[in-house]
DSSP file (Angstrom, degrees, kcal/mol; ACC not computed):
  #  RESIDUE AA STRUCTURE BP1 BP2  ACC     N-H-->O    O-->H-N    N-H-->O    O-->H-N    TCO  KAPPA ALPHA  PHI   PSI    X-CA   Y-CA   Z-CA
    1    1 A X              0   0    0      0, 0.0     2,-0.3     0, 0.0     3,-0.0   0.000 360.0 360.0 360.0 137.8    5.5   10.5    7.4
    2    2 A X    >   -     0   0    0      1,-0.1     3,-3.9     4,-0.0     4,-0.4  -0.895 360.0 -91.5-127.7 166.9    7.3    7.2    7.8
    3    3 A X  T 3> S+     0   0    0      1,-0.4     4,-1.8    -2,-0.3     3,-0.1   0.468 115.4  52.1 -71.9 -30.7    8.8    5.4    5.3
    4    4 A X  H 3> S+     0   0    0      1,-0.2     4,-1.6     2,-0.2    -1,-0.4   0.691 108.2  54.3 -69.9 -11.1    6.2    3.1    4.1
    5    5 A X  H <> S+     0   0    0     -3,-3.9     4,-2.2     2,-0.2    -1,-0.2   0.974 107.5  52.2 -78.1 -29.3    3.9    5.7    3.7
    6    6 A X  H >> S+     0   0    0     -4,-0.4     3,-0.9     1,-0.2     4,-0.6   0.837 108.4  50.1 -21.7 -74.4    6.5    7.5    1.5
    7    7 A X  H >X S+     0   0    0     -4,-1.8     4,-2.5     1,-0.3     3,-0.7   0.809 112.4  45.6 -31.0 -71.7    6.8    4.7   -0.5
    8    8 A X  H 3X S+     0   0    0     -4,-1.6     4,-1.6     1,-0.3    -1,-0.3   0.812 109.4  55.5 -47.8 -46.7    2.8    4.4   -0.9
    9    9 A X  H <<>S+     0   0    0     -4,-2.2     5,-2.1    -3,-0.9    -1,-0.3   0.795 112.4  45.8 -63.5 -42.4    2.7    8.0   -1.6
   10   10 A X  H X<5S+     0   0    0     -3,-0.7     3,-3.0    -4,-0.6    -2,-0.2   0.994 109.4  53.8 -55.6 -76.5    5.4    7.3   -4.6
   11   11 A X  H 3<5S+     0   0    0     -4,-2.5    -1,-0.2     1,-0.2    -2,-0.2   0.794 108.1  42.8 -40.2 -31.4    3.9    4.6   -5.8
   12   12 A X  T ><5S-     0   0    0     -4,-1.6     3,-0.6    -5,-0.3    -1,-0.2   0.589 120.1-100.3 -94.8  10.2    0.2    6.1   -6.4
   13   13 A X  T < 5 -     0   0    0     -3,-3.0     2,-1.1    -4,-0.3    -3,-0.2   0.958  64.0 -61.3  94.1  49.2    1.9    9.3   -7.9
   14   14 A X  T 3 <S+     0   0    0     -5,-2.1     2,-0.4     1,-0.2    -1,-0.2   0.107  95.6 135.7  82.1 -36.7    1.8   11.9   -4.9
   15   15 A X    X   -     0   0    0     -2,-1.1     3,-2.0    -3,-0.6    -1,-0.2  -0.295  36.6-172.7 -94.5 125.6   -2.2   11.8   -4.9
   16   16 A X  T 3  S+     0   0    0     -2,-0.4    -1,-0.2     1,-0.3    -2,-0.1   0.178  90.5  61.4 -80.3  17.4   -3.3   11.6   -1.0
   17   17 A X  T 3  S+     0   0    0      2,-0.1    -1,-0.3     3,-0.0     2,-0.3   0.209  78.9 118.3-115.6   9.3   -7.0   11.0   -2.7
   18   18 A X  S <  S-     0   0    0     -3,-2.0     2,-0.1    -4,-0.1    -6,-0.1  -0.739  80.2-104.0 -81.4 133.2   -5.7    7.6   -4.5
   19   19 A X    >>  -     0   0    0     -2,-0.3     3,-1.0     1,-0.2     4,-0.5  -0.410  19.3-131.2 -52.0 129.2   -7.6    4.6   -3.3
   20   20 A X  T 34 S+     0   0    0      1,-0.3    -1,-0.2     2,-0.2     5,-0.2   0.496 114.3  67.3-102.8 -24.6   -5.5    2.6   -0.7
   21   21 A X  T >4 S+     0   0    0      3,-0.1     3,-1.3     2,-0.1    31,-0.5   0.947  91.3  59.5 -46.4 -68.2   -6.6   -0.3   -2.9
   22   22 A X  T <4 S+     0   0    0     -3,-1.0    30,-2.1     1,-0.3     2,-1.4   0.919 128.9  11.6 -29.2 -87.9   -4.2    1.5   -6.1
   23   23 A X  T 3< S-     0   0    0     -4,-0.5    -1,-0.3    28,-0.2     5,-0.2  -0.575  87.3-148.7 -88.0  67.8   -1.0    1.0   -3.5
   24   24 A X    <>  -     0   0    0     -2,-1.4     4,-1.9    -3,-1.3     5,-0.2   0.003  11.0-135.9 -20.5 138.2   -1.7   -0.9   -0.9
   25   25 A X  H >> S+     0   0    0      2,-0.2     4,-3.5     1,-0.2     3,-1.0   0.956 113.0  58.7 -71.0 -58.1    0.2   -0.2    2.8
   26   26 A X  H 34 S+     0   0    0      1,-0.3     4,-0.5     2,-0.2    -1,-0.2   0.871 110.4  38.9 -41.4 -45.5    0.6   -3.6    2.9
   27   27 A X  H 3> S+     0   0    0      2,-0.2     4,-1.0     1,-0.2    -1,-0.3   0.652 113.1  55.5 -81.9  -6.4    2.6   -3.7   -0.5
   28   28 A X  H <X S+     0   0    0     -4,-1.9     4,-2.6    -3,-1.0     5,-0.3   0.782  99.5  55.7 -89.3 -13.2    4.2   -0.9    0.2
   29   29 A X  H  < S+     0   0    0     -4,-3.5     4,-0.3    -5,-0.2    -2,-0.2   0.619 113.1  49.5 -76.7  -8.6    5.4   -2.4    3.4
   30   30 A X  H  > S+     0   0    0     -4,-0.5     4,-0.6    -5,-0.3    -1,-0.2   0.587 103.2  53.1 -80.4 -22.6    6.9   -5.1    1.2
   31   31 A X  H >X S+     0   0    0     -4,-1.0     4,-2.0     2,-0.2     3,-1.5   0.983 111.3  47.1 -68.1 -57.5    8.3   -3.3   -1.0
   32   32 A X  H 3X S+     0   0    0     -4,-2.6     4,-1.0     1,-0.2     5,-0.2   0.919 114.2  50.2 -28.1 -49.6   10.4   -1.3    2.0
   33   33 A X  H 34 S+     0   0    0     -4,-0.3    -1,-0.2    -5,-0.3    -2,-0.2   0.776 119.7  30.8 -90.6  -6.1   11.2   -4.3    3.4
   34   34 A X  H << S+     0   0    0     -3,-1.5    -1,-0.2    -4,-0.6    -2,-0.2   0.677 125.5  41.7-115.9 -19.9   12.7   -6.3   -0.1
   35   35 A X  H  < S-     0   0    0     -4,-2.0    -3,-0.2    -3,-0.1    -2,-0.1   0.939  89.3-133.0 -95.1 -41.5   14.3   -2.8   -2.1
   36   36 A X     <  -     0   0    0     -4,-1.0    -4,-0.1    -5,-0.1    -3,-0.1   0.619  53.8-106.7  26.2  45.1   15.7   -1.0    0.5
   37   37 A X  S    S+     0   0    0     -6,-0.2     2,-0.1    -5,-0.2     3,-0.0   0.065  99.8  68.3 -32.9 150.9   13.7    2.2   -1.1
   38   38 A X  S    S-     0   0    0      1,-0.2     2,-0.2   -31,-0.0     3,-0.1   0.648  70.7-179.1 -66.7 179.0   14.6    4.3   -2.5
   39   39 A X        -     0   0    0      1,-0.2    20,-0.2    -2,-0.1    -1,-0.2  -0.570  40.9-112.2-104.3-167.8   15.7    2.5   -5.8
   40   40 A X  S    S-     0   0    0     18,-0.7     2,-0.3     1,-0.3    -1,-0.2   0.883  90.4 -10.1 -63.7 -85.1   17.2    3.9   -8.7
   41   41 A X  E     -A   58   0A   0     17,-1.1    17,-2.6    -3,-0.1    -1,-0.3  -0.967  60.0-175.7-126.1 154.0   14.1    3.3  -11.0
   42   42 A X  E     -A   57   0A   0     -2,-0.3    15,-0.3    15,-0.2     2,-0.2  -1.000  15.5-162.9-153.3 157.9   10.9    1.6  -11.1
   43   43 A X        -     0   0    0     13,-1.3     2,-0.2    -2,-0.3    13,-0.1  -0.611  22.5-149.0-126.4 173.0    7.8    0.7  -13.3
   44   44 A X        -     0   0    0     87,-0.2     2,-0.3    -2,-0.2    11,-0.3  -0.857   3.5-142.4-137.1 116.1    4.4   -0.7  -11.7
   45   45 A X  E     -D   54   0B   0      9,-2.5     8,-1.9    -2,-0.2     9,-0.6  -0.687   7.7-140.8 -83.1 128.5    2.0   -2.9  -13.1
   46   46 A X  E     -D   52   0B   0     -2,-0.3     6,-0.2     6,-0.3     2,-0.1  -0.682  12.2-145.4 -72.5 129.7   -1.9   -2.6  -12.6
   47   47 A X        -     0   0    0      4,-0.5     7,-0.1    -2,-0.2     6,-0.0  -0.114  48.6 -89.9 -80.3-148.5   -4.0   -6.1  -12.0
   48   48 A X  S    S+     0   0    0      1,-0.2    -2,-0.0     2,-0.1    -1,-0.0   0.500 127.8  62.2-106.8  -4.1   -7.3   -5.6  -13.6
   49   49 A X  S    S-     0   0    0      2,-0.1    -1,-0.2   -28,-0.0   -27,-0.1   0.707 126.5 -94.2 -81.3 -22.2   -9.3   -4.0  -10.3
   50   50 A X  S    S+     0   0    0      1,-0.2     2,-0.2   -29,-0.1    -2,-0.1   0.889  78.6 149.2 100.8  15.1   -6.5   -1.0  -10.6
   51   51 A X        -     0   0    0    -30,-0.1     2,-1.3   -28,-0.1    -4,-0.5  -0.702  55.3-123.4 -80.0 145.3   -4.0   -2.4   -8.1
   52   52 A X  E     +D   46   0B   0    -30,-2.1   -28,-0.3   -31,-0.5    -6,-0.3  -0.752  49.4 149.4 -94.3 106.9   -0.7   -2.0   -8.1
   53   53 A X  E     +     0   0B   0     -8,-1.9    15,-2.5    -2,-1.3     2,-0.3   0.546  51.3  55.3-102.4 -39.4    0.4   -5.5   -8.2
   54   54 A X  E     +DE  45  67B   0     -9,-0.6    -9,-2.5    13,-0.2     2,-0.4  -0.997  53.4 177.2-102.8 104.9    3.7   -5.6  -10.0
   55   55 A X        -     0   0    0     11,-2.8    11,-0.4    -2,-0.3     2,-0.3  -0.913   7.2-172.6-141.5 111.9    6.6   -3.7   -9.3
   56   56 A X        -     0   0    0     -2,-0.4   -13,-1.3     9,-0.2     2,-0.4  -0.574  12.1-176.5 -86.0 149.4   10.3   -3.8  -11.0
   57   57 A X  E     -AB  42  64A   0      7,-2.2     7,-2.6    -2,-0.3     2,-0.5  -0.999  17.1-154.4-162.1 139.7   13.3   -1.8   -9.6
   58   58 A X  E     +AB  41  63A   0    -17,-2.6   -17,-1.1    -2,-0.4   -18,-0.7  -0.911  24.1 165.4-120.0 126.7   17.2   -1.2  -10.7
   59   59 A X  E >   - B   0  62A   0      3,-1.4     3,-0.6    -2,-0.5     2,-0.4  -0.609  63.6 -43.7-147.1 140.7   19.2   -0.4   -8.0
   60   60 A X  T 3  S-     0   0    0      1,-0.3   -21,-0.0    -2,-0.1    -2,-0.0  -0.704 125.9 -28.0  82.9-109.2   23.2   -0.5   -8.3
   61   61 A X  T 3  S+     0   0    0     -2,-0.4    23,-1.0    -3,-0.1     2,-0.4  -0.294 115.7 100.1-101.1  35.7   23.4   -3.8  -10.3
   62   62 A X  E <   -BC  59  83A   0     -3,-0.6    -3,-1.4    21,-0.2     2,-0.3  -0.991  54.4-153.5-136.0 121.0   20.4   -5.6   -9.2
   63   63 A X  E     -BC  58  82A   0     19,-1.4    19,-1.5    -2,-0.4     2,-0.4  -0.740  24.0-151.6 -78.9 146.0   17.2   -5.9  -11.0
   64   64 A X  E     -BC  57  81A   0     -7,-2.6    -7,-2.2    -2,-0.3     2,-0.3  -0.952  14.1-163.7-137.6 143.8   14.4   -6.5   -8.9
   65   65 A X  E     + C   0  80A   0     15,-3.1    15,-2.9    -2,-0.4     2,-0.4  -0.993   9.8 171.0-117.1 125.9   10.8   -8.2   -9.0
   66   66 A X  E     + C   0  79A   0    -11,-0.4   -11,-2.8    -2,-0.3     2,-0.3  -0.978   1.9 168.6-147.6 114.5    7.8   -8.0   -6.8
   67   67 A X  B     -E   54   0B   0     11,-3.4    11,-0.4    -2,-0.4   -13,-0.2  -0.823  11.8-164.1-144.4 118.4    4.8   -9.3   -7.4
   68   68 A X        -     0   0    0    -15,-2.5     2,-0.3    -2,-0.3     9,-0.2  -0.151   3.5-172.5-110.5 178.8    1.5   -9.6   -4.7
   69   69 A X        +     0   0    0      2,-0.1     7,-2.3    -2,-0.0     2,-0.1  -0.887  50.3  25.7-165.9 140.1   -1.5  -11.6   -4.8
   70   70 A X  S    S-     0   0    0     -2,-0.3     5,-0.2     5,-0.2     2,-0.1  -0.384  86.3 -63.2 125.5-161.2   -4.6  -11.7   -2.6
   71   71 A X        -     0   0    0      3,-0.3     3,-0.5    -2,-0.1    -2,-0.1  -0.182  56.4 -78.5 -95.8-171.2   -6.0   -8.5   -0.3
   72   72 A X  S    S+     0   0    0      1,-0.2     3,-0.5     2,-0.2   -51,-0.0   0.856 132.7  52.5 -69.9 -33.7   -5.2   -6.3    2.4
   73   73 A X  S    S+     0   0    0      1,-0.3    -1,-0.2     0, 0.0     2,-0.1   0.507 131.7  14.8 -73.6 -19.2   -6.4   -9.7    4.8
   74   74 A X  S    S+     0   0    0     -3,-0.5     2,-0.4     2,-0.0    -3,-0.3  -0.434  76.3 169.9-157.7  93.5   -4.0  -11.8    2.8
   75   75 A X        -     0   0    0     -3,-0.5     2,-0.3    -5,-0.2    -5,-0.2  -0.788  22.6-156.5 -97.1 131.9   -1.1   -9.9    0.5
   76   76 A X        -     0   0    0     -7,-2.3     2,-0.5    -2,-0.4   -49,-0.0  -0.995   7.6-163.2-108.7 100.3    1.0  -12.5   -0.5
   77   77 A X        +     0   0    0     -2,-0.3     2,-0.4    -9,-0.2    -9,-0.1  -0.495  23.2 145.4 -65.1 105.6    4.6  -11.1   -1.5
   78   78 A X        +     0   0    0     -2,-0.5   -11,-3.4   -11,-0.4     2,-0.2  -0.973  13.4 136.5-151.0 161.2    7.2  -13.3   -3.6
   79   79 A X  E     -C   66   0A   0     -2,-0.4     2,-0.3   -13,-0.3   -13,-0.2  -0.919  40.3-116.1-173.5-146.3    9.7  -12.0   -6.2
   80   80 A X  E     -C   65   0A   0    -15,-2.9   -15,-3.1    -2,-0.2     2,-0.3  -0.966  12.2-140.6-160.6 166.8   13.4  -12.5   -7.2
   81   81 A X  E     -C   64   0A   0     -2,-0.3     2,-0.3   -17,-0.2   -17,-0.2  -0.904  27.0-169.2-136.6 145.9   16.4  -10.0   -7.2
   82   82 A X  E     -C   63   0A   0    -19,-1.5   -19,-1.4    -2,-0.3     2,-0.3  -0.934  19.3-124.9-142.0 145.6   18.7  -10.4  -10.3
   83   83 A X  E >   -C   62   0A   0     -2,-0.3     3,-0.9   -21,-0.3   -21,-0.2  -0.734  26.7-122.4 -91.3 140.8   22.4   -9.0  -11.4
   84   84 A X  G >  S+     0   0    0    -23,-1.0     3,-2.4    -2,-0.3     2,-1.9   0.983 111.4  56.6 -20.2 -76.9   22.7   -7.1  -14.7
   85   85 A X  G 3  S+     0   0    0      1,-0.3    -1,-0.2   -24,-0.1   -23,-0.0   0.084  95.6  63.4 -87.8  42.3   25.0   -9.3  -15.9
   86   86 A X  G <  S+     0   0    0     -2,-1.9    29,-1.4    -3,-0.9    -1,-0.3   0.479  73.6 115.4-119.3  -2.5   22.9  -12.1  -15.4
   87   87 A X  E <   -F  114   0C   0     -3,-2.4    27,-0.2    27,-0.3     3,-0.1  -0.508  48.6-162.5 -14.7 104.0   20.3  -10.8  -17.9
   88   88 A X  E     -     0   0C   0     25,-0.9     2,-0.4    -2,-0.3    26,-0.2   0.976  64.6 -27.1 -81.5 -69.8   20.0  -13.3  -21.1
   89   89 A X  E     -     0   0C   0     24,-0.1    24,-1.9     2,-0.0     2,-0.5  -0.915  48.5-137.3-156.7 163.8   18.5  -11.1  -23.4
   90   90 A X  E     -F  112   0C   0     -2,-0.4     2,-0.4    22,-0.2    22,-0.2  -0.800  15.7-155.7-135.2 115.2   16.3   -8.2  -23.5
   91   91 A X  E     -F  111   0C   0     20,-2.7    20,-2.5    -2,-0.5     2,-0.5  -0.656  16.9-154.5 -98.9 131.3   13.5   -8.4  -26.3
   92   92 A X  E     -F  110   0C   0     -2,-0.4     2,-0.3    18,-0.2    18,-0.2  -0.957  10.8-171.5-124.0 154.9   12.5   -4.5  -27.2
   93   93 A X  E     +F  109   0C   0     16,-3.0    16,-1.8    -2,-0.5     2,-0.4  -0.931   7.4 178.4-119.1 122.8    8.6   -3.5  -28.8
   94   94 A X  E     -F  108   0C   0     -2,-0.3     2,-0.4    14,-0.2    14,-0.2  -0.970  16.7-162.3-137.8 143.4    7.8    0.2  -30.1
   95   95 A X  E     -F  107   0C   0     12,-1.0    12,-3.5    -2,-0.4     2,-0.2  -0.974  14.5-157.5-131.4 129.7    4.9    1.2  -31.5
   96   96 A X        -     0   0    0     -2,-0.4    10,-0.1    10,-0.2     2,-0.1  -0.381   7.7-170.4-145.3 144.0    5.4    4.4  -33.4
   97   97 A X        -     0   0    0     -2,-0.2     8,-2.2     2,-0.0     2,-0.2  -0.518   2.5-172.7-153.0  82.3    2.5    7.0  -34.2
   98   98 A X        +     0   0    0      6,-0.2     2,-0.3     5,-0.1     5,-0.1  -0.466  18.0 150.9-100.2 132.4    2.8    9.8  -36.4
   99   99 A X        -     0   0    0      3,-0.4    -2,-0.0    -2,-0.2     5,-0.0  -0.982  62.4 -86.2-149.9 178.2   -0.1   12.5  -36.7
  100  100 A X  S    S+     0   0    0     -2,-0.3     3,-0.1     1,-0.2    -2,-0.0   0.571 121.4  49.5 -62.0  -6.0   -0.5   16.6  -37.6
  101  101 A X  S    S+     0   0    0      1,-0.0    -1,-0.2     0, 0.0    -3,-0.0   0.909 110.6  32.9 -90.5 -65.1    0.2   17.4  -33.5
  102  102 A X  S    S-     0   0    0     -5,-0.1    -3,-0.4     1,-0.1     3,-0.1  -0.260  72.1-124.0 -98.5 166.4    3.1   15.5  -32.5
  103  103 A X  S    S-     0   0    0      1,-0.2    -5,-0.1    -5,-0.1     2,-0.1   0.389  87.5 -67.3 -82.6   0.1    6.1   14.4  -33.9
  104  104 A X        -     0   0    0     -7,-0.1     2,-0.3    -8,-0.1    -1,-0.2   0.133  40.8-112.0 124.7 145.7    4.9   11.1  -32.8
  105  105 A X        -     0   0    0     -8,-2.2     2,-0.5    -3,-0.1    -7,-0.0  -0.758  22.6-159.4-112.0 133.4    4.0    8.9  -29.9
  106  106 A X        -     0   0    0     -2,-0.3     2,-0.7   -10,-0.1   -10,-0.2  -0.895   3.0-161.3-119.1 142.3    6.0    5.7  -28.9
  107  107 A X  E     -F   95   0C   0    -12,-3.5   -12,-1.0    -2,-0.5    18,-0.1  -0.924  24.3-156.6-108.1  92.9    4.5    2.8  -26.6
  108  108 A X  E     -F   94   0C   0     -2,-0.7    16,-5.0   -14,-0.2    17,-0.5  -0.079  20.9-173.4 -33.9 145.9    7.3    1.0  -25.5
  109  109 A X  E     -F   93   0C   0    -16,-1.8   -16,-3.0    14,-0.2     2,-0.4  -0.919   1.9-174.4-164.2 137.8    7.7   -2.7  -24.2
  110  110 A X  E     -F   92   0C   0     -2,-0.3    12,-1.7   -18,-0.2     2,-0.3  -0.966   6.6-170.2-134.3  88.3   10.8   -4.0  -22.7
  111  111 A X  E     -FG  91 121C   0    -20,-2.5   -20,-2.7    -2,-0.4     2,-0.4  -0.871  14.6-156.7-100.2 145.6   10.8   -8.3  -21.8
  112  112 A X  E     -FG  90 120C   0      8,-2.5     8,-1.7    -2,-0.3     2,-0.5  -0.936   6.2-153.8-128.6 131.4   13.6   -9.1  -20.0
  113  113 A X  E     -     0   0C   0    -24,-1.9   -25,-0.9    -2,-0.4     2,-0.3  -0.607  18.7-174.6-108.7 134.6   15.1  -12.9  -20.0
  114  114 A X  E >   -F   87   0C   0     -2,-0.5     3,-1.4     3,-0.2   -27,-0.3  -0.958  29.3 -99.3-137.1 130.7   17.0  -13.8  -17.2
  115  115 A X  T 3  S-     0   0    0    -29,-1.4     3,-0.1    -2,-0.3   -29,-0.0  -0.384 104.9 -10.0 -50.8 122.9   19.2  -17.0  -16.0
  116  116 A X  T 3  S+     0   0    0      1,-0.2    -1,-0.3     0, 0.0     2,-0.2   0.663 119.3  79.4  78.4  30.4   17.2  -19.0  -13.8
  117  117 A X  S <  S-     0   0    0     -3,-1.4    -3,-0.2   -37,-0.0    -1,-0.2  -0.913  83.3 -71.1-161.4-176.6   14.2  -16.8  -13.2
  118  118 A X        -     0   0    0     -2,-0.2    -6,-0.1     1,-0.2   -38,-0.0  -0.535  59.0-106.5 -99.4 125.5   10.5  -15.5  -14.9
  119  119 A X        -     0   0    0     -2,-0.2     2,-0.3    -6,-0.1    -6,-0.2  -0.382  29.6-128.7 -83.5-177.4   11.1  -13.3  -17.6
  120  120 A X  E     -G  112   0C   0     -8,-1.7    -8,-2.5    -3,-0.1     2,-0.5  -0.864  23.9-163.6-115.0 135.5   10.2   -9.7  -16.6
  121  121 A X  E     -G  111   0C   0     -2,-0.3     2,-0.5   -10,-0.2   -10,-0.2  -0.994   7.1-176.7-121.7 129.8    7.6   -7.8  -19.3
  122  122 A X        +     0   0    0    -12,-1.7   -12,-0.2    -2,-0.5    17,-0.1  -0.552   3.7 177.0 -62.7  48.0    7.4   -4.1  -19.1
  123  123 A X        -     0   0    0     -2,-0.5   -14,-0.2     1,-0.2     4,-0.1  -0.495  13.9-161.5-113.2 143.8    4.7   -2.9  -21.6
  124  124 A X  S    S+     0   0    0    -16,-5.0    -1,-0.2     1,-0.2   -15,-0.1   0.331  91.1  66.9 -96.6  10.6    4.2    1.2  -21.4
  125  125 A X  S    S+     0   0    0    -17,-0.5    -1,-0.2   -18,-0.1    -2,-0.1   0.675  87.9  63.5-110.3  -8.0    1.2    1.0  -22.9
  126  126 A X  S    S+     0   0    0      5,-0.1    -2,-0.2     6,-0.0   -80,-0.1   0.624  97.6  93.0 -52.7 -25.5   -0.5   -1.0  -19.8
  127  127 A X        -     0   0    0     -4,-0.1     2,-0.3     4,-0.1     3,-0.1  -0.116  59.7-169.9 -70.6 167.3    0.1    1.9  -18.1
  128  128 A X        -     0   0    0      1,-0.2     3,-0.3    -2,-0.0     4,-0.1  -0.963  55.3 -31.5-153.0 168.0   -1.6    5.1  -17.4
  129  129 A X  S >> S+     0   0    0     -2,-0.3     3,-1.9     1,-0.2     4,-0.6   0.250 129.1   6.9   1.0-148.9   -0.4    8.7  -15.8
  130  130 A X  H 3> S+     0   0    0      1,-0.3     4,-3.4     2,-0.2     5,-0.3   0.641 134.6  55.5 -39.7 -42.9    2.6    8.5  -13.2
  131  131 A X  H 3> S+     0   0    0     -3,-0.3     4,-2.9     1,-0.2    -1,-0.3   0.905 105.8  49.4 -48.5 -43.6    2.8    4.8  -14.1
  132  132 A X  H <> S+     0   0    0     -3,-1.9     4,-1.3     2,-0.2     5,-0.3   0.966 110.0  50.2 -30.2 -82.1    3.2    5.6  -17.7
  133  133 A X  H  X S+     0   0    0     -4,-0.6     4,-2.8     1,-0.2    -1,-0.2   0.891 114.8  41.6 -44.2 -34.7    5.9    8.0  -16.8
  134  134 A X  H  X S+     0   0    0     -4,-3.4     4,-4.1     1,-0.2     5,-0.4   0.969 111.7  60.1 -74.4 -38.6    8.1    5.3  -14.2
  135  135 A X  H  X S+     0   0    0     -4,-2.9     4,-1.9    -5,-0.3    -1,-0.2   0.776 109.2  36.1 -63.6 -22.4    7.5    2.6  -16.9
  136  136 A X  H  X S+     0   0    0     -4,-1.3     4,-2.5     2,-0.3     5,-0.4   0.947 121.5  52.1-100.5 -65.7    9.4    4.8  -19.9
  137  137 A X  H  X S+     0   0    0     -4,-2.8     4,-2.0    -5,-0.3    -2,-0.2   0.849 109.0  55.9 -16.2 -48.7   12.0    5.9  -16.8
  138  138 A X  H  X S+     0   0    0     -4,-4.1     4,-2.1     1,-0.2    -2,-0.3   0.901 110.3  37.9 -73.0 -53.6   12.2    2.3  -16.3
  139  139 A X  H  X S+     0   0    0     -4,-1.9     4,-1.9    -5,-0.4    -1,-0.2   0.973 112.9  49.6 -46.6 -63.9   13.2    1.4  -19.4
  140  140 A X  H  X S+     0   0    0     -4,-2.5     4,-1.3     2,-0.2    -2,-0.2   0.694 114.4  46.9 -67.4 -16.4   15.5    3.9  -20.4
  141  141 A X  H  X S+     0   0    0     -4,-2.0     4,-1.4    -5,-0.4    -1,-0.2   0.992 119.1  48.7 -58.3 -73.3   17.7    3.5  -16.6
  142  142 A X  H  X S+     0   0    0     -4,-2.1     4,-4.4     2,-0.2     3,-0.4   0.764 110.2  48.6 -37.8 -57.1   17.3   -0.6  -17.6
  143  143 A X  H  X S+     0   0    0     -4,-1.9     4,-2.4     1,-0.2    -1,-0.2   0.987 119.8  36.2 -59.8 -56.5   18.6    0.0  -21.4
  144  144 A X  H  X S+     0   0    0     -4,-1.3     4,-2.0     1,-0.2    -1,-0.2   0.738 107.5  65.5 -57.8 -23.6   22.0    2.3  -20.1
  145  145 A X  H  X S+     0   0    0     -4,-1.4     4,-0.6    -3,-0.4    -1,-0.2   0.909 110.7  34.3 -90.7 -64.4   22.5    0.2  -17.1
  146  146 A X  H  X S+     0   0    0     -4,-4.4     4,-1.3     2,-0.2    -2,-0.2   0.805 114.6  60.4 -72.8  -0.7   23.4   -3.0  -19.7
  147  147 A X  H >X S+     0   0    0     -4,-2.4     3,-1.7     2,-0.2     4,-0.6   0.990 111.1  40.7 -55.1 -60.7   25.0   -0.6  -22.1
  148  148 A X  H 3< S+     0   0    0     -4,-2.0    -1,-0.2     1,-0.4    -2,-0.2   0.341 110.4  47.8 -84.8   0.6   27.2    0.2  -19.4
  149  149 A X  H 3< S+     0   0    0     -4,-0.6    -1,-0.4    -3,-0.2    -2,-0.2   0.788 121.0  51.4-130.8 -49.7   27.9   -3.5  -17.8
  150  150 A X  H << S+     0   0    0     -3,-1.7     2,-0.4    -4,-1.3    -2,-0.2   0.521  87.6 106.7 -64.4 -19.9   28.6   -4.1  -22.1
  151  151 A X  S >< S-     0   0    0     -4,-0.6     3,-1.1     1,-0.2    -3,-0.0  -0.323  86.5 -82.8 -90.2 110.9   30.9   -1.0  -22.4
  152  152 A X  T 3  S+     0   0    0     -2,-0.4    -1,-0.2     1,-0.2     3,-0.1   0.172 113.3  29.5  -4.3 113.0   34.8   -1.8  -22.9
  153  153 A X  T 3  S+     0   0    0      1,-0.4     2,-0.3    -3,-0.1    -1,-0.2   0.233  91.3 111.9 121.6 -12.9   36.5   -2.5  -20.1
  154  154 A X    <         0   0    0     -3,-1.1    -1,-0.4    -5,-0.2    -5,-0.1  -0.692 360.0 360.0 -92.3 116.5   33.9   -3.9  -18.0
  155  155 A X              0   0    0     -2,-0.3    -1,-0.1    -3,-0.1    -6,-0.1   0.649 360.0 360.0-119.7 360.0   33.7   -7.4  -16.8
């Protein structure tokens, strides 16, 4: 397997029956070529056909953006690469749900403001199954990764 299929295979969650449409080869051959994969963490956004369209990544210090447009006959790539400590604010959402099963389910949403750039929206409740799982990943890597660029001692 070579790397962009890896990559594709990550992105649709392992399953070699996921529509080539879900991950595209073509975005995952942009994504190889702009992350250096693997990252640290990453969320995926769905357009409304069930394509994976949107894709954010931490690695080291760098926030990352990817976002495609068109088909497999013309994917059109652009995004933006960001430092932590260029992050203007980070606006956080939960929606909290208590019932007699759980101790209660939260749908997260993370927008993230940045100097000079698009702000970045996360919402876990756009997701569904392995997407679901990176977007909550995604967050909680995002939140400790500006604790830690905040944390005494740190410039």
């Amino acid at each position: 397997m070579n790397d962009v299929e890896a990559i594709r295979e990550e992105l649709t969650g392992g399953d070699r029956w996921s529509p080539d449409g879900e991950a595209s080869s073509a975005f995952a051959l942009a994504v190889n070529s702009f992350t250096g994969w693997p990252v640290d963490a990453w969320a995926g956004m769905r357009d409304e056909q069930g394509r994976l369209r949107k894709l954010y990544w931490l690695k080291g210090n760098a926030l990352g953006q990817l976002t495609a447009r068109g088909d497999e006959n013309g994917l059109t790539v652009t995004g933006s690469i960001h430092l932590i400590s260029n992050i203007r604010t980070v606006h956080l959402a939960a929606e909290v749900t208590l019932d007699d099963y759980h101790f209660g389910h939260g749908r997260r949403q993370i927008t993230v403001v940045v100097d000079g750039g698009e702000d970045l929206v996360v919402d876990v409740e756009s997701c569904t199954g392995h997407l679901r799982l990176r977007a909550d990943g995604f967050i909680d890597a995002l939140v400790a990764a500006i604790a830690a660029k905040s944390s005494p001692g740190d410039s």
